[in-house]
C-alpha positions in Angstrom: 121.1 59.3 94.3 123.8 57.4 92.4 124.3 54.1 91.8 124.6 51.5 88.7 120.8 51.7 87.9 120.5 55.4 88.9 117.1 56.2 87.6 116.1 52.7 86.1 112.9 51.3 87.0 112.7 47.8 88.4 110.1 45.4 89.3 110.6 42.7 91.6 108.4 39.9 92.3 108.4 38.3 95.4 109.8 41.6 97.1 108.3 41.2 100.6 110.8 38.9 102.5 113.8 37.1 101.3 115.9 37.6 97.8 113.4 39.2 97.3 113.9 41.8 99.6 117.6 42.1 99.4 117.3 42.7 95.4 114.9 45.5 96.4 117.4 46.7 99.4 120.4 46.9 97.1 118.8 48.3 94.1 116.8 51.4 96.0 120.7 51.3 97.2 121.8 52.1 93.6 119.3 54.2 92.4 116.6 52.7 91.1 112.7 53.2 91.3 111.1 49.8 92.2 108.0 48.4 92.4 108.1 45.2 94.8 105.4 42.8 94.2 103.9 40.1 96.4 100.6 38.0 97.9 101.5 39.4 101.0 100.3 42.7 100.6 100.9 44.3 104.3 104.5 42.8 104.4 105.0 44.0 101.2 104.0 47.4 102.0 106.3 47.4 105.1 109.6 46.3 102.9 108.6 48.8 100.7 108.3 51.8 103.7 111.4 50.3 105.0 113.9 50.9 102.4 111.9 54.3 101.3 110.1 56.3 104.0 109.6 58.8 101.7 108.0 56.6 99.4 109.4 58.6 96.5 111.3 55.8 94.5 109.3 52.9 95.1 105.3 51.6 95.2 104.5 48.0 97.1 101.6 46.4 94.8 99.5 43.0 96.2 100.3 40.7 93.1 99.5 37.2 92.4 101.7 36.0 90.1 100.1 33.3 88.7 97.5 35.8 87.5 97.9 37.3 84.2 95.5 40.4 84.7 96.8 40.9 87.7 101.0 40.9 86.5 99.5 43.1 83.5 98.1 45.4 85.8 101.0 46.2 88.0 103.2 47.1 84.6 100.5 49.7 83.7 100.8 50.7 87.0 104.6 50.8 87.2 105.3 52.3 83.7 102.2 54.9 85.0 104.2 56.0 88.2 107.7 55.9 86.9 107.6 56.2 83.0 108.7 52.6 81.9 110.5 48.9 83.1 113.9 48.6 82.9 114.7 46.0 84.6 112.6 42.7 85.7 113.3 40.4 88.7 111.8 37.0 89.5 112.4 36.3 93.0 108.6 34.9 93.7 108.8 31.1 94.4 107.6 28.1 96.7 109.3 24.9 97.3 107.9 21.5 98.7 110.2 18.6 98.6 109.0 15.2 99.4 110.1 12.3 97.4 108.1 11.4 94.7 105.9 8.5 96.4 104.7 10.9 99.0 103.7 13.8 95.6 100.7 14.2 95.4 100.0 15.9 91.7 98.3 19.0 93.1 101.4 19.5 95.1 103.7 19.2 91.8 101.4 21.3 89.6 101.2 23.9 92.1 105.1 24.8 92.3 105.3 24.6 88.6 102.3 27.2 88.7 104.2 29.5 90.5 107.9 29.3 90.2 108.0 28.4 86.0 104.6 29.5 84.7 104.0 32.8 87.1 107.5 33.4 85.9 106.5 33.2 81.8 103.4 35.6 82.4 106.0 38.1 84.7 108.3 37.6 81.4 105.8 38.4 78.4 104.3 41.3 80.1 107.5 42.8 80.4 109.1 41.7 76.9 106.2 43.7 75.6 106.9 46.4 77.0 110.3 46.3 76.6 110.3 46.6 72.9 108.4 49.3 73.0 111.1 51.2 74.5 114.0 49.5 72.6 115.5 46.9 75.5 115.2 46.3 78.6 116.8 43.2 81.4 115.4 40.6 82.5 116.7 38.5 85.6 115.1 35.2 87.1 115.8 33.2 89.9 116.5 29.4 89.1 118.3 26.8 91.6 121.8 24.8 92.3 118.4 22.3 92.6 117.6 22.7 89.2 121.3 22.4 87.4 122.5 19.1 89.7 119.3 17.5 91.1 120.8 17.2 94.4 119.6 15.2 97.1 116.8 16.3 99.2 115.5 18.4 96.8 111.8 17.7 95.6 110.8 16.5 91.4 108.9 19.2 91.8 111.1 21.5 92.5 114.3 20.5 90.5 111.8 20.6 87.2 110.3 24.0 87.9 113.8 25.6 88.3 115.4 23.6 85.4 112.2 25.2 83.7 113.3 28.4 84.5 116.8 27.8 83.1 115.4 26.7 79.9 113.1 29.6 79.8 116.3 32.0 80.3 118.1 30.6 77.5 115.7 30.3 75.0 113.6 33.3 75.6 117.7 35.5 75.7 118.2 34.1 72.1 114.7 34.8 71.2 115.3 38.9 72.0 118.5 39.9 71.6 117.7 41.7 68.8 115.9 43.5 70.3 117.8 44.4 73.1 116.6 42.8 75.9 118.9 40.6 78.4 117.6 37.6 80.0 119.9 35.8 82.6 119.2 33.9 85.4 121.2 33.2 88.9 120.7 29.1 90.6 121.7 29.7 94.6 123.0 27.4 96.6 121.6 26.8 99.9 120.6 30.7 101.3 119.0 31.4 105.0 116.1 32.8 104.0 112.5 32.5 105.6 111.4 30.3 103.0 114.5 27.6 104.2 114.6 28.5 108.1 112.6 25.1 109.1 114.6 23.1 106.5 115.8 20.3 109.2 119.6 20.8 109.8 120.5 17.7 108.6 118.9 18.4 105.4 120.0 22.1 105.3 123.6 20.2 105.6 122.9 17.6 102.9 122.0 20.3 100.3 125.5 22.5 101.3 127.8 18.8 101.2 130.8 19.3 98.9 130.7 23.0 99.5 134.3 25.2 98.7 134.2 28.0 100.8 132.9 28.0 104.5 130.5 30.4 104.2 126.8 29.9 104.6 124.5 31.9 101.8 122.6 34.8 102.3 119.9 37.0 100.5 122.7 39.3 99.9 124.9 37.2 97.8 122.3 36.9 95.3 121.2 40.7 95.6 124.6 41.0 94.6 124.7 38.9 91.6 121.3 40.5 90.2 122.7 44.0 90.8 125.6 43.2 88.4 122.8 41.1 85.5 120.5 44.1 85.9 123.4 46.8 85.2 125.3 48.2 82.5 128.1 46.3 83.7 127.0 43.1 82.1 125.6 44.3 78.4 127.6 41.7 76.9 125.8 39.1 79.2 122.9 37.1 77.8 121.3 33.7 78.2 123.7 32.4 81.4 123.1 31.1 84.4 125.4 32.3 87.4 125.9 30.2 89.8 126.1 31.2 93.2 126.7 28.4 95.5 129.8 28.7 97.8 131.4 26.3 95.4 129.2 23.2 96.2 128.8 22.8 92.2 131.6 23.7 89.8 130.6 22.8 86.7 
């Protein structure tokens, strides 16, 4: 199969449902070998049967994030299968917004367990192995919630995916030399499973100001990882792409 990442070997956390699942769509789209990594291990199993019945290109590993034995087992596993890791998504992620009176400190520690520190373990593992084999790419999923702390959108939240956008930066400077990209996309507002009881009014409140009349869906971002994963952006380090509809133009 062709593609941009024909023959490159991906690994995609939070691959079961989602971005998660488009990224995994559109790359097995392009070429690439994945392995898609979740907690939901039978849903994860099924996207992965779903975009390869043959199960030739991909493997569907249960993975908790958070775990470092666990995230250094399934790059064994990966670069065992399919030889090494070329590329590295972070799609996993929770979100819990309540204003900060109602925040309890289990409920703030818990999304910066798994959407900034699950995302440094998912990071090293793969940085390591990425010198090894002279460079690699390295694309993590951050938030419009992070870069404007809009309304309706939890402490929590907002400082786990700023987090992430520090991360990006610092860890893309860190290295270059040796030839690894790290970037990160911040969505707006996307219909996903993880948004779909979001009240409407809420939904509306995060999307206010928004350019183009278009709501956002897993595909856009797919989209914008396909390009940061690919040749296509070698001269591209350290950003953040927004992808919002418009609804922040810095």
């Amino acid at each position: 199969m062709d593609g941009v990442l024909k023959d490159k070997v991906c690994l995609i956390t939070g691959a079961a449902r989602g971005l998660g699942a488009a990224v995994a769509e559109l790359f097995i789209k392009n070429g690439a070998k994945i392995c898609l990594l979740d907690i939901d291990e039978k849903s994860v199993q099924q996207r992965a049967r779903s975009i390869d019945p043959e199960g030739q290109r991909t493997m569907a590993l249960r993975v908790d994030v958070t775990d470092e034995d666990q995230v250094q087992s399934a790059v064994d596993e990966t670069v065992a299968r399919f030889g090494s890791l070329d590329v590295l998504v972070n799609c996993a992620g929770i979100l819990k917004h309540l204003p900060i009176e109602d925040l309890s400190l289990e409920d703030f520690e818990r999304i910066i367990k798994v959407n900034l520190t699950a995302l440094f373990i998912t990071c090293r593992a793969a940085v390591i192995q990425m010198k090894k084999q002279g460079g690699g790419k390295i694309v993590n999923i951050a938030s419009l919630g992070g870069r404007t702390g809009r309304p309706g959108v939890g402490v929590n939240y907002a400082a786990s995916k700023s987090g992430v956008i520090g991360l990006t930066r610092t860890l893309a400077r860190e290295k270059g030399k040796d030839g690894i990209y790290v970037n990160a996309i911040a969505p707006g507002p996307i219909l996903t499973e993880l948004t779909k009881d979001t009240p409407e009014e809420v939904f509306a409140l995060w999307n206010s100001g928004r350019a183009v009349d278009k709501n956002g869906q897993p595909e856009d971002i797919a989209q914008a990882a396909l390009f940061l994963a690919s040749s296509q952006s070698d001269w591209v380090t350290g950003v953040t792409l927004d992808v919002n509809g418009g609804i922040f133009i810095p």
